[in-house]
PyMOL commands that place a pseudoatom at each C-alpha (Angstrom):
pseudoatom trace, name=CA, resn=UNK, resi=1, chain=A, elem=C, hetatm=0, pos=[-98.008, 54.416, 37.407]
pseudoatom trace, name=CA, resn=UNK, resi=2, chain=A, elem=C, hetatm=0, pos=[-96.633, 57.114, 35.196]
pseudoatom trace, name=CA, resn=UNK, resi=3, chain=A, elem=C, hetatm=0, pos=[-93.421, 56.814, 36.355]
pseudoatom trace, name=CA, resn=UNK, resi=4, chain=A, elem=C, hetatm=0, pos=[-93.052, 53.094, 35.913]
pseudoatom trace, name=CA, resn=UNK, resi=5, chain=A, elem=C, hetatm=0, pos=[-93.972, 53.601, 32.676]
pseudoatom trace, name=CA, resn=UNK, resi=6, chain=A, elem=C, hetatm=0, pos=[-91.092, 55.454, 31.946]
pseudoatom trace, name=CA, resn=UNK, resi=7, chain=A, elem=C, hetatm=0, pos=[-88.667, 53.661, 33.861]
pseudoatom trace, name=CA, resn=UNK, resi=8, chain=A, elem=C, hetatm=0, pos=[-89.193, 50.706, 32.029]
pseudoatom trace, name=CA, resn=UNK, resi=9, chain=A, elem=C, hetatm=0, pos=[-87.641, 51.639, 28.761]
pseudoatom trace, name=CA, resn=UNK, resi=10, chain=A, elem=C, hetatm=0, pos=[-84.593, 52.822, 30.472]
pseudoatom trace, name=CA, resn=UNK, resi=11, chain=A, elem=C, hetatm=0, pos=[-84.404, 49.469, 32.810]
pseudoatom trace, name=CA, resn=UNK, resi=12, chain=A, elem=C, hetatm=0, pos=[-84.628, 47.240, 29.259]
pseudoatom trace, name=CA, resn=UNK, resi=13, chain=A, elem=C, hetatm=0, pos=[-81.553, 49.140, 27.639]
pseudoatom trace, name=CA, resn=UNK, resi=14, chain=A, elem=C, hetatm=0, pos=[-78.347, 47.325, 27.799]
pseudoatom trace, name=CA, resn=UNK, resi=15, chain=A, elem=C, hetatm=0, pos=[-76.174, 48.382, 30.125]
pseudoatom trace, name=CA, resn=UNK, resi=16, chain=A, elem=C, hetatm=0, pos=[-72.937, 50.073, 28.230]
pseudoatom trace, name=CA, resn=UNK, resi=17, chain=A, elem=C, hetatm=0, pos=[-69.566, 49.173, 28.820]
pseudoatom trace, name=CA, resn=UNK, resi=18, chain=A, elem=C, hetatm=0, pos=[-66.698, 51.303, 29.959]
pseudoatom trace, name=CA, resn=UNK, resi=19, chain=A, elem=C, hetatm=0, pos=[-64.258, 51.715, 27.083]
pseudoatom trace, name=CA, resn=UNK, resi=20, chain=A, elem=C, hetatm=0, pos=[-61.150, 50.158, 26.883]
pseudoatom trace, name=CA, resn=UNK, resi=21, chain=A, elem=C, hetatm=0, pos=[-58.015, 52.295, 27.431]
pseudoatom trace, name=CA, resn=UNK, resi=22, chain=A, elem=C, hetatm=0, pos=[-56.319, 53.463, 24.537]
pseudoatom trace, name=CA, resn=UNK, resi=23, chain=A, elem=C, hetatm=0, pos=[-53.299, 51.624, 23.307]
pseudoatom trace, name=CA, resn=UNK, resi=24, chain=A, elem=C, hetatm=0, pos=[-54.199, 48.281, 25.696]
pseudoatom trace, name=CA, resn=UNK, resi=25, chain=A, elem=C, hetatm=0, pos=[-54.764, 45.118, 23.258]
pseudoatom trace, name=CA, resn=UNK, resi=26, chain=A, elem=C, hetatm=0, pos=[-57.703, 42.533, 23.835]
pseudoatom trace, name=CA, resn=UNK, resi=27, chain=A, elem=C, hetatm=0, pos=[-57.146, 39.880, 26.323]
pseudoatom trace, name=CA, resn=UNK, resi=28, chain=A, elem=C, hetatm=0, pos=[-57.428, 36.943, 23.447]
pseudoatom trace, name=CA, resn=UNK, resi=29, chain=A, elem=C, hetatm=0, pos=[-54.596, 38.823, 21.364]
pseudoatom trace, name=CA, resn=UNK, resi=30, chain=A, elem=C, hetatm=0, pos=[-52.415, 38.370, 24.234]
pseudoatom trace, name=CA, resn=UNK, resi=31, chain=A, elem=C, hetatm=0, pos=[-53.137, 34.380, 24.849]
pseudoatom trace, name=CA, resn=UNK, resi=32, chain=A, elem=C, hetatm=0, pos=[-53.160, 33.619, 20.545]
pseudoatom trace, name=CA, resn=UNK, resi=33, chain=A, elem=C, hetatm=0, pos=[-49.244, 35.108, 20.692]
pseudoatom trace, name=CA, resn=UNK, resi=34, chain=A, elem=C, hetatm=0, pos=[-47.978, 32.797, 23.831]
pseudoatom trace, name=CA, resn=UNK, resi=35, chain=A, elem=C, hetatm=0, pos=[-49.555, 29.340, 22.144]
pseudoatom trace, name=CA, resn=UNK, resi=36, chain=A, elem=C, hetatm=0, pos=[-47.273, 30.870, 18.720]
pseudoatom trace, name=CA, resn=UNK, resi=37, chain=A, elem=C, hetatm=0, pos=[-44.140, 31.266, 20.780]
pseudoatom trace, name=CA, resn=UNK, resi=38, chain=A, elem=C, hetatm=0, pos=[-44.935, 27.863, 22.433]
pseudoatom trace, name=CA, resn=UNK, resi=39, chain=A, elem=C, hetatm=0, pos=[-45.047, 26.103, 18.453]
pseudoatom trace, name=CA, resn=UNK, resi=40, chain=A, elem=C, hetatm=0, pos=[-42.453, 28.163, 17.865]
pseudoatom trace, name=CA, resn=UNK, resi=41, chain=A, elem=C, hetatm=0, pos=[-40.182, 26.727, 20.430]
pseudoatom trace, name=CA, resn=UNK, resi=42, chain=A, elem=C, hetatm=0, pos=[-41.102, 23.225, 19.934]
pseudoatom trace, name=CA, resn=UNK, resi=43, chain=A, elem=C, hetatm=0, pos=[-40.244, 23.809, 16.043]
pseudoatom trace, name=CA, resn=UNK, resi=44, chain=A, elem=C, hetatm=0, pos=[-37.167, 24.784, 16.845]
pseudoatom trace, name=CA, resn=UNK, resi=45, chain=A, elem=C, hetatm=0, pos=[-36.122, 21.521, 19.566]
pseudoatom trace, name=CA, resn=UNK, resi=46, chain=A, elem=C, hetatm=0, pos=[-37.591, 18.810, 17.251]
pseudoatom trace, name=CA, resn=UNK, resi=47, chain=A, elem=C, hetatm=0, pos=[-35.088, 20.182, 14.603]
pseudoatom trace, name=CA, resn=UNK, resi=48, chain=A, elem=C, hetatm=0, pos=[-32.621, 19.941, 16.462]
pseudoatom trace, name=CA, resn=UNK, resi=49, chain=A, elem=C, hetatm=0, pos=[-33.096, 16.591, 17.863]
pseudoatom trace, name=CA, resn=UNK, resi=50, chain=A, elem=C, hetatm=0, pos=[-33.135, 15.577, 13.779]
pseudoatom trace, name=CA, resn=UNK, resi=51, chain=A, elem=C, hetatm=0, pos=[-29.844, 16.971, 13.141]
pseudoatom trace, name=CA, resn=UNK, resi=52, chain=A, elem=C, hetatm=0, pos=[-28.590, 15.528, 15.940]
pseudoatom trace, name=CA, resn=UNK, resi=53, chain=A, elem=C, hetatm=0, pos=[-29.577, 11.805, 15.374]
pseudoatom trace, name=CA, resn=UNK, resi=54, chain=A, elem=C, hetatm=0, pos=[-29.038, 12.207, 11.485]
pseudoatom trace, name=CA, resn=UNK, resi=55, chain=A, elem=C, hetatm=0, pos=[-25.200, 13.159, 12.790]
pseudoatom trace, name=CA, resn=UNK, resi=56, chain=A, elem=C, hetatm=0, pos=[-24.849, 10.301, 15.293]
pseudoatom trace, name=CA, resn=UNK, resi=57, chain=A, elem=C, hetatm=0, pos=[-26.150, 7.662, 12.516]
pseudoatom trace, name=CA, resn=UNK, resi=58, chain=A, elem=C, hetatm=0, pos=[-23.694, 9.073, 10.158]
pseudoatom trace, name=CA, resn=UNK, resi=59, chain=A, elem=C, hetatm=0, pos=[-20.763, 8.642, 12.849]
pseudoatom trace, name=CA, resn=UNK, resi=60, chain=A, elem=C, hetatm=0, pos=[-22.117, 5.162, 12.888]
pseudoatom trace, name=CA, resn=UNK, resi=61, chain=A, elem=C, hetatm=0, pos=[-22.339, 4.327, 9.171]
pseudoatom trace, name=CA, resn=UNK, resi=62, chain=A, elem=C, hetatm=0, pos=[-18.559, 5.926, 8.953]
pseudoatom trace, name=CA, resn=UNK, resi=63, chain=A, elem=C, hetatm=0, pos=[-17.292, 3.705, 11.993]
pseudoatom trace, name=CA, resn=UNK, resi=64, chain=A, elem=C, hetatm=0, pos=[-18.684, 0.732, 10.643]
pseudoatom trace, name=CA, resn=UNK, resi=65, chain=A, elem=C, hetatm=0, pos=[-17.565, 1.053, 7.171]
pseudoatom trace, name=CA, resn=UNK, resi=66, chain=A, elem=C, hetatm=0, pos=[-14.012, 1.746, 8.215]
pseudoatom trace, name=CA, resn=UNK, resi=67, chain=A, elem=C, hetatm=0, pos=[-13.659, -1.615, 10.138]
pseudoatom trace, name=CA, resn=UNK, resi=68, chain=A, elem=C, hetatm=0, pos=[-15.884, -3.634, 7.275]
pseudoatom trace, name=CA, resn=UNK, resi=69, chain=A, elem=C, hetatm=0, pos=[-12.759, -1.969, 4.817]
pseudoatom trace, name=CA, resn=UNK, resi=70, chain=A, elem=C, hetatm=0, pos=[-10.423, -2.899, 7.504]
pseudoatom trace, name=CA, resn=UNK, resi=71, chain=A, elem=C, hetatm=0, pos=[-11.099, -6.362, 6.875]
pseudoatom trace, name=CA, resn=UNK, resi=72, chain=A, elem=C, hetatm=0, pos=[-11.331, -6.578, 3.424]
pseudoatom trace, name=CA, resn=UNK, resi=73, chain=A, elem=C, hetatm=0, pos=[-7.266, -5.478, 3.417]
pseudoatom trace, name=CA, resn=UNK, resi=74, chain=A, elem=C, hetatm=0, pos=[-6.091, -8.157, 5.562]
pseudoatom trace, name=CA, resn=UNK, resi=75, chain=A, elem=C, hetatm=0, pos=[-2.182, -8.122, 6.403]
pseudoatom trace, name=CA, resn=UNK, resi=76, chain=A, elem=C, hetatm=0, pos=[-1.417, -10.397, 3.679]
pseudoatom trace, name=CA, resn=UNK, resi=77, chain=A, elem=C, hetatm=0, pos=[-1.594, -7.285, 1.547]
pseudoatom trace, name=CA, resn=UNK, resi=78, chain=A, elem=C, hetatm=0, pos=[1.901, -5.910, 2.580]
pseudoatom trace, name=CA, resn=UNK, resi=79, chain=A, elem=C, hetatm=0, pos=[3.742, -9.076, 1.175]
pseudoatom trace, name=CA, resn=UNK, resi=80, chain=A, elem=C, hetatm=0, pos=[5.319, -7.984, -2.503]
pseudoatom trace, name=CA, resn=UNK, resi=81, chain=A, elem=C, hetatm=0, pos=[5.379, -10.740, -4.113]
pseudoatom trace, name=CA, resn=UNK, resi=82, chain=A, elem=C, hetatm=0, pos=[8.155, -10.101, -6.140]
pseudoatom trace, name=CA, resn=UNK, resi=83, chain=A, elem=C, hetatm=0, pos=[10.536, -9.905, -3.492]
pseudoatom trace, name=CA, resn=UNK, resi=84, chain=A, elem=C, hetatm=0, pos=[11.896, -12.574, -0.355]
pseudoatom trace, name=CA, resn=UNK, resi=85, chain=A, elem=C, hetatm=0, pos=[10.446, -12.433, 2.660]
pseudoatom trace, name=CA, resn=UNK, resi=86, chain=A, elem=C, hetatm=0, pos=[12.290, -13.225, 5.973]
pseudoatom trace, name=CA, resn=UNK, resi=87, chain=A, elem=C, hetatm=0, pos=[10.396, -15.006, 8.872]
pseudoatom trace, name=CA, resn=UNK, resi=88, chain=A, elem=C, hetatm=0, pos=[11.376, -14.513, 12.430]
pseudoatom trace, name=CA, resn=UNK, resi=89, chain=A, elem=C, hetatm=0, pos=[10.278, -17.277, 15.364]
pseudoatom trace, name=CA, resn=UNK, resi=90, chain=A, elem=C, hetatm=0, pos=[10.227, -17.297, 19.092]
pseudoatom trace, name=CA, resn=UNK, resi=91, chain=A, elem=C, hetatm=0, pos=[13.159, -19.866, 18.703]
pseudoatom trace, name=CA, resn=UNK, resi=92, chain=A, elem=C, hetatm=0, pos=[15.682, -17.675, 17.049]
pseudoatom trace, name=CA, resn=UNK, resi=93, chain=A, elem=C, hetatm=0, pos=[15.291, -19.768, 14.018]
pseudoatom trace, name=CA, resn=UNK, resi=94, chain=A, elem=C, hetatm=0, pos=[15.016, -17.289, 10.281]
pseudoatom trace, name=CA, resn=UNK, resi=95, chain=A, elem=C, hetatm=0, pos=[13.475, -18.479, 7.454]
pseudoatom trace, name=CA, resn=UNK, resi=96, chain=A, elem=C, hetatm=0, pos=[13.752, -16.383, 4.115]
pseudoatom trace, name=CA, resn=UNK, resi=97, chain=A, elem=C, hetatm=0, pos=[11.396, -17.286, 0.799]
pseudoatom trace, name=CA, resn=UNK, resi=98, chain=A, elem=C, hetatm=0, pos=[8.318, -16.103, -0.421]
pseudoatom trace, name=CA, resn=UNK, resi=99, chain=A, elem=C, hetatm=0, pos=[4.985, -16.356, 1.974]
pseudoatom trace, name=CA, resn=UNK, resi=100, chain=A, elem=C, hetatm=0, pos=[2.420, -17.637, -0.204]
pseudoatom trace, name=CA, resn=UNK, resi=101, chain=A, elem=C, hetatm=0, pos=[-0.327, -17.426, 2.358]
pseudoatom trace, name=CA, resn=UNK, resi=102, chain=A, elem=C, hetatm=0, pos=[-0.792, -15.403, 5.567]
pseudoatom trace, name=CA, resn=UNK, resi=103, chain=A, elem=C, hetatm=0, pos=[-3.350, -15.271, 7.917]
pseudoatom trace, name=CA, resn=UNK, resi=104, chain=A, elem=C, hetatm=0, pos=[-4.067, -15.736, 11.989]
pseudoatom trace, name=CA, resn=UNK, resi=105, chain=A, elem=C, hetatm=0, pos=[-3.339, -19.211, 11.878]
pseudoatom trace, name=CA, resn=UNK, resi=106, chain=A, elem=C, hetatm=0, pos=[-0.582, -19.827, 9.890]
pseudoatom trace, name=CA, resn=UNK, resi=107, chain=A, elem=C, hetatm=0, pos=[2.564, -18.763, 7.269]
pseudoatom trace, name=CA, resn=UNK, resi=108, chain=A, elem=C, hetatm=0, pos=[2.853, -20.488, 4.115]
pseudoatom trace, name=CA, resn=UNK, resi=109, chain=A, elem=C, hetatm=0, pos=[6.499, -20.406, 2.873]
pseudoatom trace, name=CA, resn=UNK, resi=110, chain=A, elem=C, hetatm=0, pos=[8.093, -21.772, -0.399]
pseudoatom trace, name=CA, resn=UNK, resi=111, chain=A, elem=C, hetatm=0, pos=[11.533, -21.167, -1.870]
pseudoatom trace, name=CA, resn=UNK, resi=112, chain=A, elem=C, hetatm=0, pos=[12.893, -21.407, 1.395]
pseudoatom trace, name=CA, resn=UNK, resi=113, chain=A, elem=C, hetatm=0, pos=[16.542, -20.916, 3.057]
pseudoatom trace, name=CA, resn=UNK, resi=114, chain=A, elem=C, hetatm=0, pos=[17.984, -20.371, 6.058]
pseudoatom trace, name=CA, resn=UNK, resi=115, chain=A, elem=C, hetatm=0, pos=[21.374, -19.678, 7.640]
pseudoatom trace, name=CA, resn=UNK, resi=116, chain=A, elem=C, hetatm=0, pos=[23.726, -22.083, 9.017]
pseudoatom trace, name=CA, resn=UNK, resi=117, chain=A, elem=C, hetatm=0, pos=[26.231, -21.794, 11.555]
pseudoatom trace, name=CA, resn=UNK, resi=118, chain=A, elem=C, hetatm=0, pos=[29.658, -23.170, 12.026]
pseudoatom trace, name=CA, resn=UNK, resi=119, chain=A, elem=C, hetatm=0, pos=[32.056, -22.477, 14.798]
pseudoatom trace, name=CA, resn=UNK, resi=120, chain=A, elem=C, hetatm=0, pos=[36.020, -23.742, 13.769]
pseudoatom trace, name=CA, resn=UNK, resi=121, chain=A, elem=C, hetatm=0, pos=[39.056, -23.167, 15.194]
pseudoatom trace, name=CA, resn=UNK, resi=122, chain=A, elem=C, hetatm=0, pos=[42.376, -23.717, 14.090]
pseudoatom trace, name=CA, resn=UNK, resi=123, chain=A, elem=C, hetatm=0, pos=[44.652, -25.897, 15.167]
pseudoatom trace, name=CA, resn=UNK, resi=124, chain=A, elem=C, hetatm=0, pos=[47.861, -24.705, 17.427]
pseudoatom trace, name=CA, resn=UNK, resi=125, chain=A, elem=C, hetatm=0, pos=[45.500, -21.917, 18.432]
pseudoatom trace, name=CA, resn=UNK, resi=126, chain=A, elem=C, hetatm=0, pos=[47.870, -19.414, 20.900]
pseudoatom trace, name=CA, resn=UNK, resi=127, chain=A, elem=C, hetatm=0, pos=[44.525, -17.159, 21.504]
pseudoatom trace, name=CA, resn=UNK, resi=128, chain=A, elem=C, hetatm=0, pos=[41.245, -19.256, 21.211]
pseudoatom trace, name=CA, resn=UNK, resi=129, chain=A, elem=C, hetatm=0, pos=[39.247, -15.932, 20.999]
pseudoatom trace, name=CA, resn=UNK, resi=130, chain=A, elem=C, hetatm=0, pos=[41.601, -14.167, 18.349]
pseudoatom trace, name=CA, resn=UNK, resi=131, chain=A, elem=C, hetatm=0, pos=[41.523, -17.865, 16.088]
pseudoatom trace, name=CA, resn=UNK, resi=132, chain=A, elem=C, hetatm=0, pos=[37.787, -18.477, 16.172]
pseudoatom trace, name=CA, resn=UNK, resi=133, chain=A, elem=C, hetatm=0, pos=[36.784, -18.366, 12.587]
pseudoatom trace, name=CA, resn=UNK, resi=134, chain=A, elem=C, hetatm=0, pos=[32.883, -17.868, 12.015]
pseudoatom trace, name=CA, resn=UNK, resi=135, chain=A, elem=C, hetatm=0, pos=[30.845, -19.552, 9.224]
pseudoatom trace, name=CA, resn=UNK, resi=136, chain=A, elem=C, hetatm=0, pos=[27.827, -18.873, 8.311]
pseudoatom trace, name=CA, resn=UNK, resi=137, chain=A, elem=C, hetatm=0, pos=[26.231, -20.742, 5.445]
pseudoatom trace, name=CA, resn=UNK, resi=138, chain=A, elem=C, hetatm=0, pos=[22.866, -19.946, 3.464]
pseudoatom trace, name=CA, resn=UNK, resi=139, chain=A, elem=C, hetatm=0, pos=[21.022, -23.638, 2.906]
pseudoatom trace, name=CA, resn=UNK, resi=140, chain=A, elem=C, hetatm=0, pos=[18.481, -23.741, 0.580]
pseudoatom trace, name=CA, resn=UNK, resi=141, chain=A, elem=C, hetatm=0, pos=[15.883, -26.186, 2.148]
pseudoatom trace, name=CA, resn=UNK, resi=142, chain=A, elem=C, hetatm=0, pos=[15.241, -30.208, 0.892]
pseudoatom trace, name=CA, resn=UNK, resi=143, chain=A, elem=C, hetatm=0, pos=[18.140, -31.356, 1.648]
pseudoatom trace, name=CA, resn=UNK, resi=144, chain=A, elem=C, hetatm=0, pos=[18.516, -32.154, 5.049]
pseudoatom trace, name=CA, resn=UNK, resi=145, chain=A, elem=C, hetatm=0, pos=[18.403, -35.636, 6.344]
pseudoatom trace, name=CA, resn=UNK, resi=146, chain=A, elem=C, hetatm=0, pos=[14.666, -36.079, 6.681]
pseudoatom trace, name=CA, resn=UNK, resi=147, chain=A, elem=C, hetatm=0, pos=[14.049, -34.820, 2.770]
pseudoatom trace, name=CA, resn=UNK, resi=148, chain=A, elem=C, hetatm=0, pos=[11.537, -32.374, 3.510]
pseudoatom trace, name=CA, resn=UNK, resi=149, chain=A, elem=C, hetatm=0, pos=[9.472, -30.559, 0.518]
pseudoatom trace, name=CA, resn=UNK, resi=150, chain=A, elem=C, hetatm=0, pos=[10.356, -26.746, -0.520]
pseudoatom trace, name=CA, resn=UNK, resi=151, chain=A, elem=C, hetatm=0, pos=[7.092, -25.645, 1.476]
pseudoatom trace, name=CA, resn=UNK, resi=152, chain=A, elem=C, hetatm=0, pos=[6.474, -24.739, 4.852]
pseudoatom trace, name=CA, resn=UNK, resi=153, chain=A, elem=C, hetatm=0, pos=[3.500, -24.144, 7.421]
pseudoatom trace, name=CA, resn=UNK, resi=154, chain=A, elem=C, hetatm=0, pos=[4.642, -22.403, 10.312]
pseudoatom trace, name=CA, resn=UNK, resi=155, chain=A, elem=C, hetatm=0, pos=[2.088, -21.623, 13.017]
pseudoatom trace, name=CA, resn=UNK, resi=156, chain=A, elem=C, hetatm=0, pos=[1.169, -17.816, 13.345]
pseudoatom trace, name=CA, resn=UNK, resi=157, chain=A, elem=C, hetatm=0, pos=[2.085, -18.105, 17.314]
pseudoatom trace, name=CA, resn=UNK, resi=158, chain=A, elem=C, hetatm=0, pos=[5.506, -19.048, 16.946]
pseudoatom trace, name=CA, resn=UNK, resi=159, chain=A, elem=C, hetatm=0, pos=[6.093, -15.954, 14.357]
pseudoatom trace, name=CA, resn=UNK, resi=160, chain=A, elem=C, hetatm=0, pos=[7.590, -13.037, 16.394]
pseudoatom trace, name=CA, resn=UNK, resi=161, chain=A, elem=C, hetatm=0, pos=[7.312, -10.825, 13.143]
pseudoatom trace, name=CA, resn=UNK, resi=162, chain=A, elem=C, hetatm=0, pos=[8.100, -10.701, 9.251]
pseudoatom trace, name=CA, resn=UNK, resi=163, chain=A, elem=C, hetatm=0, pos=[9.402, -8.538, 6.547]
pseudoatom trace, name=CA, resn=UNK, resi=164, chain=A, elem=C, hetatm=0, pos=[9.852, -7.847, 2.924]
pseudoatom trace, name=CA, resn=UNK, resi=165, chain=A, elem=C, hetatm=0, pos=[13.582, -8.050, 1.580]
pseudoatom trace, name=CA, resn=UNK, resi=166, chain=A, elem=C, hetatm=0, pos=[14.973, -5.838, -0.219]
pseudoatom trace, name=CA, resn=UNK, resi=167, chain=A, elem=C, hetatm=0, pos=[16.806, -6.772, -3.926]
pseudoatom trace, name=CA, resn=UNK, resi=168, chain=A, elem=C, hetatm=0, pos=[20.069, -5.610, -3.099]
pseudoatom trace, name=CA, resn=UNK, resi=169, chain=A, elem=C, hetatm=0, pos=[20.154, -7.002, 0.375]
pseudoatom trace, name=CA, resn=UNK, resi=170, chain=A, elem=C, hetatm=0, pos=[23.387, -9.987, 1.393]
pseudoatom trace, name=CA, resn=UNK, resi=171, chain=A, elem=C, hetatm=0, pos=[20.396, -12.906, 2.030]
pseudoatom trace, name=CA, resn=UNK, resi=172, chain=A, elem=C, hetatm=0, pos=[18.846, -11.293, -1.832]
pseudoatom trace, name=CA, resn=UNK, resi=173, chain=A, elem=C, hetatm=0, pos=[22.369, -11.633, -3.317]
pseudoatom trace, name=CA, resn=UNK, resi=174, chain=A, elem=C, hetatm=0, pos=[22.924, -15.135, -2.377]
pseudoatom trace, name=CA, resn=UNK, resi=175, chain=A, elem=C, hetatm=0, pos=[20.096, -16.501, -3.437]
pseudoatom trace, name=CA, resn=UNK, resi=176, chain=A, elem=C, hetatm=0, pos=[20.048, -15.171, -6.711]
pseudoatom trace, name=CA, resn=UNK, resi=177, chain=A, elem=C, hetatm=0, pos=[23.502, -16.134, -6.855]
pseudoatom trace, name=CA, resn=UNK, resi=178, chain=A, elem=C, hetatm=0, pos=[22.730, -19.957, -6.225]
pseudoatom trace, name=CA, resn=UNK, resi=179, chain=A, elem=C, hetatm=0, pos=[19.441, -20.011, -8.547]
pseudoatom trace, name=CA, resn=UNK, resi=180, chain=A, elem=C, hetatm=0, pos=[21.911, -19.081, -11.204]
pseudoatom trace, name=CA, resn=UNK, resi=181, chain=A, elem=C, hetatm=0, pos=[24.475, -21.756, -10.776]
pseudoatom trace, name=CA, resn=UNK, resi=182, chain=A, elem=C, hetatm=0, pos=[21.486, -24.283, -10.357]
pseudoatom trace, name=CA, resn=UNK, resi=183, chain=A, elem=C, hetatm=0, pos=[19.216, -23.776, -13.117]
pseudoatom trace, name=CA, resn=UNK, resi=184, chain=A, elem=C, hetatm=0, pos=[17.801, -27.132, -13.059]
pseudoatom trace, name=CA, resn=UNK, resi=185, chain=A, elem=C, hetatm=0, pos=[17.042, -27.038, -9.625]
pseudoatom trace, name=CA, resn=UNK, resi=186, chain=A, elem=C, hetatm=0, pos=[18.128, -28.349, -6.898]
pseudoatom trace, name=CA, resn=UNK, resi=187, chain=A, elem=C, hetatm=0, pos=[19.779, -31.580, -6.450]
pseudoatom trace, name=CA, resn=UNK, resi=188, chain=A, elem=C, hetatm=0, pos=[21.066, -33.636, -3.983]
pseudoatom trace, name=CA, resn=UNK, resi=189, chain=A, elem=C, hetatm=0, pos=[23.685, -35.912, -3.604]
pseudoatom trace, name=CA, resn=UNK, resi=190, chain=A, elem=C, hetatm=0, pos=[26.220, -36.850, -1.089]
pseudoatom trace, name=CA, resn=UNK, resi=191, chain=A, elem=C, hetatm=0, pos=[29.257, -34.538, -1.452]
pseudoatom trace, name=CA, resn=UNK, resi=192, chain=A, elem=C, hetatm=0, pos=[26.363, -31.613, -1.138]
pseudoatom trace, name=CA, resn=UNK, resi=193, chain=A, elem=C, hetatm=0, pos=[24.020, -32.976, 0.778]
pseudoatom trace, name=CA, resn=UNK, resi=194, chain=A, elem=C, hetatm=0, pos=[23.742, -29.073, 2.478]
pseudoatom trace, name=CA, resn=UNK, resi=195, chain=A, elem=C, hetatm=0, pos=[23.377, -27.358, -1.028]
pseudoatom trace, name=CA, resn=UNK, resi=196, chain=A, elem=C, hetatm=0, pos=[24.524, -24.073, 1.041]
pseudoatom trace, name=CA, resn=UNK, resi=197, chain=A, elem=C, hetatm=0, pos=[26.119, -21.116, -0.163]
pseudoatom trace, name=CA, resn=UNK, resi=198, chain=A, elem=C, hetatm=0, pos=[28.807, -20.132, 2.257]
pseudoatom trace, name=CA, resn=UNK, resi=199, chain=A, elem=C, hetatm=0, pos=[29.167, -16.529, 3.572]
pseudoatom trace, name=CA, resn=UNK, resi=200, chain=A, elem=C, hetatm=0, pos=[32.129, -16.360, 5.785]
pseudoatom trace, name=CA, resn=UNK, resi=201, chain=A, elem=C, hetatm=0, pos=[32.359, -13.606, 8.197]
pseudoatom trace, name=CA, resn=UNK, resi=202, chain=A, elem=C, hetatm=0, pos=[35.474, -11.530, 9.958]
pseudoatom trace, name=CA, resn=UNK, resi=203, chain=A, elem=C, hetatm=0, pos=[36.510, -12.115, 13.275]
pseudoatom trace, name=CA, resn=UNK, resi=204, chain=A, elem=C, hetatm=0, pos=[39.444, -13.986, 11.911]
pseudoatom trace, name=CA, resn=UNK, resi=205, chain=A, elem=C, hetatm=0, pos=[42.828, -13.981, 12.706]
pseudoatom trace, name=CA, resn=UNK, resi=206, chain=A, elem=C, hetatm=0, pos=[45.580, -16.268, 11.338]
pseudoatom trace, name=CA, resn=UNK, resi=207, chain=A, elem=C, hetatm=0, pos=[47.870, -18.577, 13.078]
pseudoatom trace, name=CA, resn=UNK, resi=208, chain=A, elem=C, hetatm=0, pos=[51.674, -17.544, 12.869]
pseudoatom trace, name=CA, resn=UNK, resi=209, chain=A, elem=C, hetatm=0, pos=[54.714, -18.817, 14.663]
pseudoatom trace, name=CA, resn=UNK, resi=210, chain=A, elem=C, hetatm=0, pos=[58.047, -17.392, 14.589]
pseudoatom trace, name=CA, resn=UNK, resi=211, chain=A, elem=C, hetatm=0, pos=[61.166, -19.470, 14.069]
pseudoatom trace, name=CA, resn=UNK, resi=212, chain=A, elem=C, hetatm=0, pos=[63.910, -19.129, 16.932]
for i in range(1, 212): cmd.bond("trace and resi %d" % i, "trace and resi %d" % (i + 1))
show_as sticks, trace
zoom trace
């Protein structure tokens, strides 16, 4: 019995544990630094996500404020208004004034001329194509046999394109030369029912005979 006695202390003891090595770290120290990396990581991602949306919604904001101030300056902005204007259709017909409106369905012209035509030959032509003499008139419009108004509407989808005159230009020239000798304006009668200011061209030859 004497030796259970004693055994018994020894048996109640806690048993000890083996030291750990030196230099190794404890198993939680390990875990605690992968679960930082992991935040870390993550951090790092959402951030970067942020940028990259803030930068896409800028693109967007630019984009669509660039074609909002695109149509705030429609084309009607290139017309000076304190020059002619020359309007070309699909029918070969010119029209020079001053566009007063412009927009996708329509041109709005007043002041307006245009150019005239005539073929004439001579009489006792030898050569028809030497003896052709070319004249080309500028009319100033409201004259014409149907006594239209100095204002026009031309649909946009029979303009092939327009441009701004400049001051020192032929078509310039001639106008400015007939507002001067009409001051009052423009009046018609019979002897000038055309109210045109001629322009004749070269291409003309005269007719001469010799005598035997």
């Amino acid at each position: 019995m004497e030796w259970m006695n004693r055994a018994a202390p020894r048996a109640a003891q806690p048993a000890s544990t083996p030291a750990a090595p030196a230099g190794s770290a404890p198993t939680a120290h390990h875990g605690g630094g992968g679960k930082k990396k992991r935040s870390e990581s993550f951090s790092v991602g959402r951030i970067g996500i942020t940028v990259l949306l803030f930068s896409v919604t800028i693109l967007i904001i630019a984009v669509t404020g660039l074609i909002a101030f695109s149509k705030l300056r429609p084309e009607s902005r290139y017309v000076h208004k304190d020059r002619l204007q020359a309007v070309f259709l699909t029918g070969g017909q010119v029209y020079f004034g001053k566009i007063r409106a412009l927009n996708s369905s329509y041109v709005g012209m007043t002041d307006i001329y245009y150019l005239r035509v005539n073929q004439q030959v001579q009489p006792n032509q030898q050569n028809a194509n030497s003896n052709q003499q070319q004249d080309i008139s500028l009319v100033k419009l409201g004259c014409e046999l149907h006594g239209p108004q100095d204002q026009m509407l031309i649909n946009r989808d029979q303009v092939i394109f327009w441009e701004n005159l400049k001051d020192d230009g032929q078509v310039a020239k001639a106008v400015a030369e007939y507002v001067k000798q009409n001051p009052d304006g423009q009046k018609c009668d019979a002897k000038t029912q055309d109210t045109s200011t001629s322009t004749p061209t070269t291409n003309t030859t005269p007719n001469t005979t010799k005598k035997p």
